[in-house]
N, C-alpha and C positions, 0 to 999 in steps of 0.2 A: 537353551535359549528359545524363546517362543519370536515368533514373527509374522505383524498382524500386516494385512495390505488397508494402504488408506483410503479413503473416500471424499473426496474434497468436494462433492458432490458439483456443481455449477462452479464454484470459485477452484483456480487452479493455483498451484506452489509455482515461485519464483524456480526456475532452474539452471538460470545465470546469467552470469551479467560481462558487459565489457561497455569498451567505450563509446556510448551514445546509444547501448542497445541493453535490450533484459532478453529474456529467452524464457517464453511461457508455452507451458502447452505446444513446444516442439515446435514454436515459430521465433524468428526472433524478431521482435518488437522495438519500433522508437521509442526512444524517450521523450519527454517527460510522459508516465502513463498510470491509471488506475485501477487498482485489482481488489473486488470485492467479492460478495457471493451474485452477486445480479452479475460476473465475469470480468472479464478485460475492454478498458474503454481507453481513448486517448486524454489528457487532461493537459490543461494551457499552464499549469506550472502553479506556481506561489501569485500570480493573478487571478486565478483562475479558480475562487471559490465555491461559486456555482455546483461544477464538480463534484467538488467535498459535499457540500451541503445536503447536496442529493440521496448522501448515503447514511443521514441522521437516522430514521429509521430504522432502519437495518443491521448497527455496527454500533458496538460498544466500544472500542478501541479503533480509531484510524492511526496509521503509523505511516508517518510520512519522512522520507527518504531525501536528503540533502544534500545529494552527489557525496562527492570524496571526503569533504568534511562535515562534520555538524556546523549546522549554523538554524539562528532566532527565526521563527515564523516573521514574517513581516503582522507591526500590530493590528493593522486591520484587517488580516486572515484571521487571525488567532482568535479576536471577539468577537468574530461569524461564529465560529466555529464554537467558541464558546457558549453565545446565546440560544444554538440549536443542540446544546448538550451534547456534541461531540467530544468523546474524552482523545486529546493526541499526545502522540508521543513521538517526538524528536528525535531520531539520531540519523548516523550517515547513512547511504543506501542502501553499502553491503552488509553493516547491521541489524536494517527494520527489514531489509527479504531475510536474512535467515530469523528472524521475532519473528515475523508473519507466517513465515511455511510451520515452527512448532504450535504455534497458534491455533492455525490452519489446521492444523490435523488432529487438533485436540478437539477439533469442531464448534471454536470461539466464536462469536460474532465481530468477528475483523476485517479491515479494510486496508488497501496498501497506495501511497501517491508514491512515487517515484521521481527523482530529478536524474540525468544521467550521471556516471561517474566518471 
């Protein structure tokens, strides 16, 4: 078995989560929050497009985290996001952190929103 060490270089892996908090880079963090390669920032949630947008440049895939369940972007999130060629993908928290950290370490251009769980 070979074992490579990774480099997440500026962006860090989710490395867990509870309730009302994630734990990056050995702090642990409020929720709702955003993790991309420009780092860890706070984010105002599913109003809170601004945010997102920010990181059209830079990120092929944003994956956005909807606490315990899945649940629909609100539609005027979704056609921001849409019209700045952000491609997202939906599911619950504890599924888009672990999407994001394999992502993450295959050196993807991806972005992570998070809502708590």
């Amino acid at each position: 078995m070979r074992l490579n060490e990774i480099d997440f270089t500026d962006a860090q892996p989710v490395e867990g989560y509870g309730p009302g908090f994630f734990r990056v880079g050995g702090k642990a963090l409020s929720a709702p929050l955003c993790l991309s390669a420009k780092g860890t920032s706070d984010w105002g949630g599913l109003e809170d497009a601004d945010t997102l947008l920010k990181l059209a440049d830079d990120t092929d895939v944003l994956f956005v985290g909807t606490g315990s369940e899945i649940a629909h972007l609100p539609k005027d999130l979704q056609s921001k996001l849409d019209a700045a060629g952000v491609g997202v993908e939906v599911m619950n928290s504890p599924s888009a952190c672990r999407t994001y950290n394999v992502l993450l370490s295959e050196g993807r251009r991806v972005a992570l929103a998070l809502l708590p769980v």
